[in-house]
C-alpha angles and dihedrals in degrees: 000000000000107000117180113212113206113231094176093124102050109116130232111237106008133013124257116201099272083035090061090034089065098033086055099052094040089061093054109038108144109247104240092095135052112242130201123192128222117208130158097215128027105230083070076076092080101073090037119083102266096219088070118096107240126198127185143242146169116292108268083238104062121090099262087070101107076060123037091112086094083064101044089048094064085064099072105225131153096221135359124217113204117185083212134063092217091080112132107245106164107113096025129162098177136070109267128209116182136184135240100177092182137324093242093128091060087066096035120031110189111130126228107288085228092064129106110246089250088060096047095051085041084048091050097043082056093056098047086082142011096232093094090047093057096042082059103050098045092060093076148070102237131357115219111197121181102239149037083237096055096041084053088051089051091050089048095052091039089222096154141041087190128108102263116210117191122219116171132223123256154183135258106251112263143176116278116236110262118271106260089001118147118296114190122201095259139128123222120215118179109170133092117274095241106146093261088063092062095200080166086084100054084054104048088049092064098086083051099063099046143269099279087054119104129182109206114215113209109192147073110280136179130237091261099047092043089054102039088058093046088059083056100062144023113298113261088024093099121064120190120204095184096209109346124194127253092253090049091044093050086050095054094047102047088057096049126101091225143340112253136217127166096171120145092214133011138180092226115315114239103175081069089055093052093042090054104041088052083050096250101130127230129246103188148173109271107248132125098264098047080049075050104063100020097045111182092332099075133069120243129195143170105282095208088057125074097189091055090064092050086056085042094059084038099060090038087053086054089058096017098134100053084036083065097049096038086053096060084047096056095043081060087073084067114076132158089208086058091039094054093041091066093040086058093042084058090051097048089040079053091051101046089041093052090045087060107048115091114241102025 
């Protein structure tokens, strides 16, 4: 079977979350099948493996979209696998999976910060209402979402009449922190600073938690948002990294005594993944996908209270050593092989389905 995989969406330079999402389960596609890989520029192919064909086709941003299945015909395959729902699919001749990672947007509308003004009002005008969600969905073959939660919240909203298989997110193996190694009273965050990650309440738990304690913030942050946090906490007890690298990332975190989220809604949640793979414990909002992803080895607490979450890290210091170990277990659950094997079981379930419908 020849299965394109659309890697439109991988980013040049560094990953975002749905550019990870492909790049990992490239990386990992069983080999029973032959892949080819659709890009629209070739410098996407760096972070793809390089022993896989590649054609190319418009950007998934540009106007033909709704109809970039001519193109894609031309190509021969038997199924395309696109990480995002958005794919063209009228005038397809070929099975279609496509990907809802989570309905967040729908709560919180706020476009991506990247786009062009036409495609965030086009982006807020699609959230107003799930009938282009469902449009979408239903013109393919299988929908493929990264989490139990996610799948529930399809099923609520009844978007698709399609099969949903669900293949979670991961992270990129890394070394776990040394046994009995070093743990400084800190805090990680690794998130964006947009108003539903309320960031505002780790923050304002830090003079809670005492004067030697120091929440790291890992991303990129603007002048306002740098300042209105600082007015939050002690002064020195917040330290912006304003876009650290993964190296640097992976070093604060394997010093810290846990990562840290006090947001009130999330797609899926892949810093606790990482924390937790590297043996650095969680301490998170309580809300069903971070119950989700921690399960009973991470610490939950009320978003909208600081001084839950200083309860949260206290109750994680008390139990702090079998919180580590049980944390590596837990990310294990997280695998890009399992992951792509489930994207390509959906392909496959596309293909047979399509072959048996009358007409296609």
């Amino acid at each position: 079977m020849r299965i394109g995989i659309d890697c439109r969406y991988v980013r040049i330079g560094r990953h975002d979350g749905i550019s990870r999402f492909t790049a990992g389960v490239v990386a990992h596609l069983p080999e029973r099948h032959d892949y080819t890989l659709l890009v629209h520029d070739e410098r996407q192919l760096e972070s793809l493996p390089s022993d896989l064909p590649w054609e190319l086709l418009p950007a998934p941003t540009e106007p033909g979209e709704p109809l970039v299945a001519r193109k894609v015909n031309r190509l021969g395959l038997d199924a395309v696998f696109s990480p995002m729902q958005t794919m063209g699919s009228r005038g397809r001749q070929y099975a279609l999976v496509l990907t809802l990672h989570d309905l967040i947007y729908y709560r919180n509308r706020t476009p991506p910060r990247e786009f062009s003004w036409p495609l965030r009002l086009g982006w807020r005008a699609f959230h107003l209402s799930w009938v282009p969600q469902r449009l979408l969905l239903n013109g393919a073959d299988g929908v493929v979402t990264v989490s139990e939660t996610t799948a529930g919240l399809i099923a609520e909203h009844r978007l698709t009449k399609r099969p949903v298989t669900v293949a979670y997110n991961a992270a990129d193996p890394a070394t776990p922190r040394p046994e009995g190694g070093p743990r400084e009273k800190s805090l990680v965050y690794m998130g964006s600073f947009m108003p539903y990650k309320n960031v505002e309440t780790l923050a304002a738990a830090m003079p809670l938690l005492g004067a030697d304690w120091v929440l790291h913030c890992m991303s990129r942050v603007s002048a306002a948002d740098r300042a209105r946090l600082e007015r939050l906490a002690p002064a020195g007890s917040i330290v912006f990294h304003d876009g650290a690298s993964d190296d640097e990332y992976l070093s604060v975190l394997r010093s810290a005594t846990a990562l840290a989220t006090a947001s009130y809604d999330e797609g899926f949640g892949i810093p606790l993944v990482e924390a937790m793979g590297v043996g650095t414990p969680v301490v998170v909002s309580d809300i069903p996908i971070f119950r989700e992803i921690g399960g009973d080895v991470a610490e939950y607490f009320d978003p909208s209270s600081p001084s839950a979450v200083a309860a949260a890290v206290r109750r994680l210091e008390a139990r702090w050593d079998e919180a580590s170990r049980a944390s590596v277990v837990q990310a294990g659950r997280f695998r890009w092989e399992t992951s792509a094997e489930q994207v390509v079981r959906a392909v496959e379930q596309a293909v047979a389905a399509r072959g048996a419908t009358p007409g296609q």
